[in-house]
C-alpha positions in Angstrom: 59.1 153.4 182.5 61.8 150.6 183.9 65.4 151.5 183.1 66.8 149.4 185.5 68.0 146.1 183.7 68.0 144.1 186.5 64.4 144.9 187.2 63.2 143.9 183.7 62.0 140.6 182.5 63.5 138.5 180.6 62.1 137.9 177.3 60.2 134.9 177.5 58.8 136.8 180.9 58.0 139.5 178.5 56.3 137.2 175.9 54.5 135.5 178.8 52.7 138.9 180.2 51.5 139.9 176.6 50.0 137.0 175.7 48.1 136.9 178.6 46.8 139.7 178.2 45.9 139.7 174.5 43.6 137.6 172.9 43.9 137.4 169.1 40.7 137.6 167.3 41.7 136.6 163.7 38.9 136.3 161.0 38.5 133.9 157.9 38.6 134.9 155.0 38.4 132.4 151.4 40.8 132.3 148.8 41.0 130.8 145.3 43.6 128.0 145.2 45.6 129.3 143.1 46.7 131.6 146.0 46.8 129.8 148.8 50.6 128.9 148.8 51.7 130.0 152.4 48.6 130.7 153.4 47.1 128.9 156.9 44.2 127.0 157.0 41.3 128.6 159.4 40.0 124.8 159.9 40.2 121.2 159.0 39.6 120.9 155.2 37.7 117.7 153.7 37.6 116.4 150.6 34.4 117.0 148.8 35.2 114.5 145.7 36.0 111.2 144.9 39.4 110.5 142.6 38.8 108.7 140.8 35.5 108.7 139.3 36.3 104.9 137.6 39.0 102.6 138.2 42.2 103.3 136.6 45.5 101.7 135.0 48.1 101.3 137.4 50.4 101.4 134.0 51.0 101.3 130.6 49.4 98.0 129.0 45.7 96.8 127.8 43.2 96.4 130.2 41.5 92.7 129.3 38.5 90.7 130.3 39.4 88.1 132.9 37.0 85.4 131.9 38.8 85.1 128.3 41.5 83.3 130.7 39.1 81.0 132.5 40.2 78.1 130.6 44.1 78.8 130.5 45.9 81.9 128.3 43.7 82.9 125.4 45.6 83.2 121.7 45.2 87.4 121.3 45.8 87.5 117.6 42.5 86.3 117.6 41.2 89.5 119.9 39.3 92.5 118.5 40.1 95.6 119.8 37.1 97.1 121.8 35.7 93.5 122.1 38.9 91.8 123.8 40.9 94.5 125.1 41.3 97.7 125.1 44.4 100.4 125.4 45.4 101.1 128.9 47.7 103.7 129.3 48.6 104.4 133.0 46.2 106.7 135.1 43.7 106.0 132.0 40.3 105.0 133.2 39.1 101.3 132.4 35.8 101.1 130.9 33.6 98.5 133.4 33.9 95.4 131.1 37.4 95.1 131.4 39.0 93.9 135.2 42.8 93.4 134.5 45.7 95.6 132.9 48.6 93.7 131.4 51.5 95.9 130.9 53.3 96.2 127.9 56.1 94.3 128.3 54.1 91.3 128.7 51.9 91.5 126.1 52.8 93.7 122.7 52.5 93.5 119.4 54.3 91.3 117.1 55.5 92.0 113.7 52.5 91.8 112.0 50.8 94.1 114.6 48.8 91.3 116.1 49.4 91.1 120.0 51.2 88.2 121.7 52.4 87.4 125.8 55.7 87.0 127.0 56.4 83.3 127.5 57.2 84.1 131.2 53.6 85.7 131.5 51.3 84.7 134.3 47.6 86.0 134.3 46.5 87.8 137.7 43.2 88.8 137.9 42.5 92.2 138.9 46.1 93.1 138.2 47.4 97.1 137.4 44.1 98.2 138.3 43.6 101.2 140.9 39.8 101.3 142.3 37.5 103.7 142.2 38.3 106.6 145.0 41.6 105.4 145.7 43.3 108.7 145.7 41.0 110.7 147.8 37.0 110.1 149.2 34.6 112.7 150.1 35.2 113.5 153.8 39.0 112.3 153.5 41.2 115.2 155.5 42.8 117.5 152.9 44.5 119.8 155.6 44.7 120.9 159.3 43.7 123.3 161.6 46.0 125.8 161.6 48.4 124.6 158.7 50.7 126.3 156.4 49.9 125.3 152.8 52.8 123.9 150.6 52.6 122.7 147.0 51.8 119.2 148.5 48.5 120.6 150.1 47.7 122.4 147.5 47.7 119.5 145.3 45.5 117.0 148.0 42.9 120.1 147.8 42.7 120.0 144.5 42.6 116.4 144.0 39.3 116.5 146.7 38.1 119.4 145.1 38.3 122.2 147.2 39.2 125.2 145.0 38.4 128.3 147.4 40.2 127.6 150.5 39.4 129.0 153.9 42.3 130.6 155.2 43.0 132.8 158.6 43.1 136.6 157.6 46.7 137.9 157.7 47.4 140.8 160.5 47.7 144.0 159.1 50.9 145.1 161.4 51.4 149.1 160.9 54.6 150.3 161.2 55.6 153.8 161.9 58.8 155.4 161.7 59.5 157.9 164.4 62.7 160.3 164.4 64.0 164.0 163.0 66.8 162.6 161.7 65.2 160.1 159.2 64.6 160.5 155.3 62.7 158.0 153.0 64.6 154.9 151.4 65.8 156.5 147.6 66.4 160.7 149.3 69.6 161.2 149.5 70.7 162.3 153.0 72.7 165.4 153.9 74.6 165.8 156.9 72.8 164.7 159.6 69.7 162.3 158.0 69.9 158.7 158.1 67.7 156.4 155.4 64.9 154.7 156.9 65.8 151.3 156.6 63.5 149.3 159.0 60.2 149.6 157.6 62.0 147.7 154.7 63.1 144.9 157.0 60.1 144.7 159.5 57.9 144.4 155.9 59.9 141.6 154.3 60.1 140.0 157.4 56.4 140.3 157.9 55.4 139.2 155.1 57.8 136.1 154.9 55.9 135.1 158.4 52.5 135.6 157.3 51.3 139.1 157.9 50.7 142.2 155.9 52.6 145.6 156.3 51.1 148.5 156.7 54.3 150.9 156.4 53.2 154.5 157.3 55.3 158.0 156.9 58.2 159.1 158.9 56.6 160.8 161.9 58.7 163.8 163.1 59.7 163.8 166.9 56.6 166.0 167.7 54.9 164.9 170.8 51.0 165.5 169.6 51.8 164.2 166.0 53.4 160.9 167.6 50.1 160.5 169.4 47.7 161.2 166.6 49.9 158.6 164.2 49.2 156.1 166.9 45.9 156.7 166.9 45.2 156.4 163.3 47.4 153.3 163.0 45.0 151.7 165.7 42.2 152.2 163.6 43.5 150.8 160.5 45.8 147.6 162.2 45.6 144.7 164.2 48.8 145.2 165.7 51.1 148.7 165.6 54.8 149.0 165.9 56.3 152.0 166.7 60.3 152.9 165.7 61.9 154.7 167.8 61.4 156.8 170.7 62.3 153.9 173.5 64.9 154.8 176.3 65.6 158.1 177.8 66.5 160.7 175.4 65.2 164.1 175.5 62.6 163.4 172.3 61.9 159.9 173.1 58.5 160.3 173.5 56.9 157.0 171.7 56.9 154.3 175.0 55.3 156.7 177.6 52.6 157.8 174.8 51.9 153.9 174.9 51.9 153.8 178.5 49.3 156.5 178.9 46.7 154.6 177.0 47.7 151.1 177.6 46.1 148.5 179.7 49.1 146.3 180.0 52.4 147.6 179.6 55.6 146.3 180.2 59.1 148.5 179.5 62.6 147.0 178.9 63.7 143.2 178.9 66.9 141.4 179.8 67.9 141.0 175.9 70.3 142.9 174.1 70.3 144.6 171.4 67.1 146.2 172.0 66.6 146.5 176.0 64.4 149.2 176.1 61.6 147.7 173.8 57.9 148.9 174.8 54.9 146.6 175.2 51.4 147.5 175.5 48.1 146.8 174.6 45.8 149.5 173.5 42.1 148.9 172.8 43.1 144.9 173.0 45.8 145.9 170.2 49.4 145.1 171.0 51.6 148.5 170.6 55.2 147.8 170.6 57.7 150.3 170.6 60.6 149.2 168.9 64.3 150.1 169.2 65.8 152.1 166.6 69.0 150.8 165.6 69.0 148.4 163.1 70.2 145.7 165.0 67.9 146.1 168.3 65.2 146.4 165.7 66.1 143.1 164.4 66.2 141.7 167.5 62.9 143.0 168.8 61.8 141.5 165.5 63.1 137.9 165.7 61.8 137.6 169.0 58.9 139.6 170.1 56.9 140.5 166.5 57.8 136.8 164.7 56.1 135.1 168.1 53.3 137.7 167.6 52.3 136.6 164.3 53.1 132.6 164.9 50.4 133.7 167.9 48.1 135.4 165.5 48.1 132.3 163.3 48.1 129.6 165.3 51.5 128.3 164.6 54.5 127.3 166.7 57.5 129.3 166.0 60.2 127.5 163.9 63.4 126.8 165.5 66.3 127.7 163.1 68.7 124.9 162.4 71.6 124.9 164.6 75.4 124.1 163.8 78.8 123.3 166.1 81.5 126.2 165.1 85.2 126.7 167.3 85.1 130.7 168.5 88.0 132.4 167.6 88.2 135.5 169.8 87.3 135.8 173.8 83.5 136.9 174.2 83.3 138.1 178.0 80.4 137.7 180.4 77.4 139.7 180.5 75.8 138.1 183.3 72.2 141.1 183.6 71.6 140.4 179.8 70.9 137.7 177.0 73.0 138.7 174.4 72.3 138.2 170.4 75.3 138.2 168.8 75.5 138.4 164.9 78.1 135.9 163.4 80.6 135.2 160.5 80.6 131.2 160.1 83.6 130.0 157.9 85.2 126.8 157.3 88.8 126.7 157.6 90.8 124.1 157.1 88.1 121.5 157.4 86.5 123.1 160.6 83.8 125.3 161.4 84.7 128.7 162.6 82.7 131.4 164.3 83.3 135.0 165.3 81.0 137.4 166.3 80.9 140.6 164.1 79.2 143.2 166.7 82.9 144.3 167.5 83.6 145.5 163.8 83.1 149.5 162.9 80.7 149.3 159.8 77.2 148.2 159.9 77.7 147.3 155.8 80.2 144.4 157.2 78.0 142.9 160.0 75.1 143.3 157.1 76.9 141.4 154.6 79.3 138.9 156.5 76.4 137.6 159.3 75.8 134.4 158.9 74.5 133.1 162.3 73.8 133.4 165.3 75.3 133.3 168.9 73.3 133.5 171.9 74.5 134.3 175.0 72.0 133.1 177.8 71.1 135.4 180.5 73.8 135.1 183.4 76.7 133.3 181.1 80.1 133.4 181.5 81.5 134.3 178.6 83.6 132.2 175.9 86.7 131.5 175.2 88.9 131.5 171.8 88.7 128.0 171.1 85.0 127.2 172.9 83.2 124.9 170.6 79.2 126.8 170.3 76.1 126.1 168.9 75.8 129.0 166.5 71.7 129.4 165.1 71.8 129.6 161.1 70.6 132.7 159.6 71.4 131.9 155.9 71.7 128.1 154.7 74.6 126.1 155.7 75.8 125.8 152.0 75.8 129.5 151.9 78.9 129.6 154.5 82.2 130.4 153.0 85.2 128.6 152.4 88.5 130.5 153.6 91.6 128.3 152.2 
């Protein structure tokens, strides 16, 4: 295993050598459309109807004959409903007969209840009317390749109706927490236990990306139960993250059990939090061995396991929106590393203020305060109180607080 930082890759080095050697092999799987929403599209998706059937009214009005005009504007008191006209209320369909829709305000009712036009009105044959198949044809292109789905999509498949949708399989992603000092989220620990608390991340974040957890029990630091929990989890999962068990402590045993089996691996990048992240690939299944603190576990998230499943689904990652803040302490250089450093954006005084939290004692204030994100590139030279950054958004902008 590489513990020499300036030996590792860098992260997008790291990314690089994985992918190349691993080959997704998602399946497709249909879904009613009902429960598409987030979903992504295994192919292009056509329309199979035409909408609408018949033409339609563009409005609210009557839908009229257009030879009653061709000798100039017909006296409609005189008109029998069903004969002359008919009601056209908007999206309505227009029985064949009738060619023209005159809206409401042109033509209505007098007191008597017998219709009459506006003085300013001017026939236009063919007016207010929507043709046959003008909101969707069969064959039309519903959705893409390798597409989210949003309300909007799901609306355009319905209207072409497609109402099982094909859809790319989520990744099952097993996670396994490793380590003789955990307990289970809702245990109260004693002296000595810490609550489990990335499972509950990694799974939120999972899902919000487009995969499915698998979370599996705490696994004690036990070298042969480590590697049998591995083993299981490659049965049951597409990909399999490991907690724990990274750098070079006396029970880290978790990134040379991947190492013995892997194909590829690759141990430590240039990134902190989370340096000594392990990458293989075991029976073509990425293993990762992820950091344990909560932090490094986040970051091993955000950039390794987010591109995983973006990879897994065909999609690009999404850049996070970005935002101009003033740092108000010194930040010095770490020149072997990329540094992610968690933020608290405030406005003060009608400026945008920045300061990174990874200083402060408690985990609870970094948790609660962090509103961005500051990332120092590998081989910076530090800031300066009063550097103007680009700090990358972690909660939405109106979400950042106002200090008076």
């Amino acid at each position: 295993m590489n513990h020499d930082i300036l030996k590792a890759p860098t992260k997008e080095e790291a990314l690089a050598g994985l992918f190349a050697a691993w080959t997704p092999a998602p399946v497709t799987e249909e879904v009613p459309l009902a429960e598409s929403l987030g979903r992504v599209a295994a192919c292009d998706i056509t329309a199979v109807l035409m909408m609408p059937l018949g033409p339609i009214s563009k409005m609210d009005g009557y839908a009229v004959k257009s030879q009653n005009f061709a000798n100039g504007t017909p006296d409609p008191t005189l008109w029998v409903r069903g004969t002359d006209y008919v009601v056209a209320d908007t999206g309505d369909d227009v029985p064949d007969a009738y060619d023209t829709v005159i809206e409401v305000e042109k033509l209505y009712p007098d007191a008597k209840g017998k219709l009459m036009f506006d003085p300013a009105f001017v026939f236009k044959q063919g007016g207010n009317i929507m043709p046959p198949g003008c909101r969707v044809m069969p064959g039309d292109l519903l959705c893409r390749k390798n597409t989210r789905i949003t309300p909007e999509i799901k609306v355009n498949l319905a209207l072409g109706g497609v109402y099982t949708v094909p859809v790319i399989k989520k990744a099952v992603v097993a996670f396994i927490p490793t380590g003789n000092e955990l307990v289970p989220v809702g245990q109260v620990p004693q002296r000595g236990e810490t609550p489990e608390t990335n499972s509950m991340m990694t799974a939120d974040y999972l899902r919000q990306w487009g995969a499915e957890p698998m979370l599996l029990p705490i696994v004690r630091d036990d070298r042969k139960a480590l590697d049998a929990a591995i083993r299981n989890a490659l049965e049951r999962a597409d990909i399999v993250l490991i907690n724990g068990g990274t750098s070079k402590g006396s029970e880290d045993f978790n990134a040379g059990l991947v190492e013995e089996t892997a194909t590829y691996f690759a141990h430590s990048v240039r990134t902190v939090p989370g340096r000594p992240v392990g990458i293989g690939l075991i029976g073509g299944k990425p293993v990762i061995d992820v950091p344990g603190p909560i932090w490094a576990a986040w970051t091993v998230n955000d950039w390794l396991v987010r591109a995983m499943v973006c990879r897994w689904l065909g999609l690009p990652m999404e850049a996070r929106r970005t935002v101009e803040a003033e740092l108000t302490i010194d930040r010095p250089r770490r020149p072997d590393s990329e540094q992610f450093l968690h933020c608290e954006l405030l406005r003060k005084g009608g400026k945008l203020t920045v300061t990174p939290l990874e200083k402060r004692s408690r985990t609870s204030v970094q948790l609660l305060d962090g509103t961005g994100l500051l990332i120092g590139p590998l081989g910076h030279c530090g800031w300066k109180a009063g550097d103007t950054v680009t700090v990358e958004l972690t909660t939405p902008e109106e979400c950042i607080r106002t200090e008076e």
